[in-house]
C-alpha positions in Angstrom: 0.0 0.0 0.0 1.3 3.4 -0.7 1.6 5.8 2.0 -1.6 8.2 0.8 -4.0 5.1 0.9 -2.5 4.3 4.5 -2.9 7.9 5.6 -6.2 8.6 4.3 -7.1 5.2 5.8 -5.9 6.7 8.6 -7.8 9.9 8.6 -11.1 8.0 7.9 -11.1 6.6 11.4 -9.9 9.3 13.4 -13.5 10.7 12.0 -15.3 7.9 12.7 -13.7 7.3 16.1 -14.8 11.2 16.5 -18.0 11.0 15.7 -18.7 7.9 17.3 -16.8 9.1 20.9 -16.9 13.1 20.9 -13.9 13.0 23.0 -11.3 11.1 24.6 -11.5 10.1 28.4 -8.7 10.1 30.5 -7.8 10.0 34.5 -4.9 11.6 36.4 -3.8 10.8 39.8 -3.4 14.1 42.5 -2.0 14.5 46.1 -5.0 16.5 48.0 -3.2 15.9 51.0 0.5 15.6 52.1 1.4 15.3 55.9 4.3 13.7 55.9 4.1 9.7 55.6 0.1 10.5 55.5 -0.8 11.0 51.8 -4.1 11.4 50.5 -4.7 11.1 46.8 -7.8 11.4 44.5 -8.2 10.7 40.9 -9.6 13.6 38.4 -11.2 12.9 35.4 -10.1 15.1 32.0 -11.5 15.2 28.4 -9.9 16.0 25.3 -13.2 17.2 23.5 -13.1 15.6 19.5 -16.1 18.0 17.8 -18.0 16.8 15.2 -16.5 19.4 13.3 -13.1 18.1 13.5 -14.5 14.4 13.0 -16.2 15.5 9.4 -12.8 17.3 8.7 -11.0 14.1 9.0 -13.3 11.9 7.3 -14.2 13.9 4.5 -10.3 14.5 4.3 -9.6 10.8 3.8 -12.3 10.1 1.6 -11.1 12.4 -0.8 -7.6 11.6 -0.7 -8.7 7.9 -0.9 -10.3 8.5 -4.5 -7.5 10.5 -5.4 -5.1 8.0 -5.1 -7.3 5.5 -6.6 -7.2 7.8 -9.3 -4.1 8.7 -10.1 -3.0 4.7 -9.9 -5.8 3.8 -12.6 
């Protein structure tokens, strides 16, 4: 496979991983408390926000490069 067909593969599943998803989830560990040998921790939640926007980008984006290379091999 040539690199464009891998990359637009590529693209065409960041877009559907960002519509299907709208975001990715992740946690982070944080001291609340530090006395010492006493340590109190608590986990904290974060998103990285994938729009729709950004998901029709990508997909649109590899659909077209896919036909373009299909093109310019036939």
């Amino acid at each position: 496979m040539k690199s464009n067909t891998i990359f637009a593969i590529l693209l065409i599943a960041v877009g559907i991983f960002a519509f299907a998803y709208q975001g990715i989830n992740f946690k982070t560990r944080e001291k609340a408390v530090d006395l010492g040998p006493i340590q109190i921790t608590h986990d904290k939640t974060h998103m990285l926000p994938l729009g729709p926007i950004v998901g029709g980008i990508a997909l649109v984006g590899g659909i077209v490069l896919l036909i373009g290379a299909k093109r310019k091999a036939a």
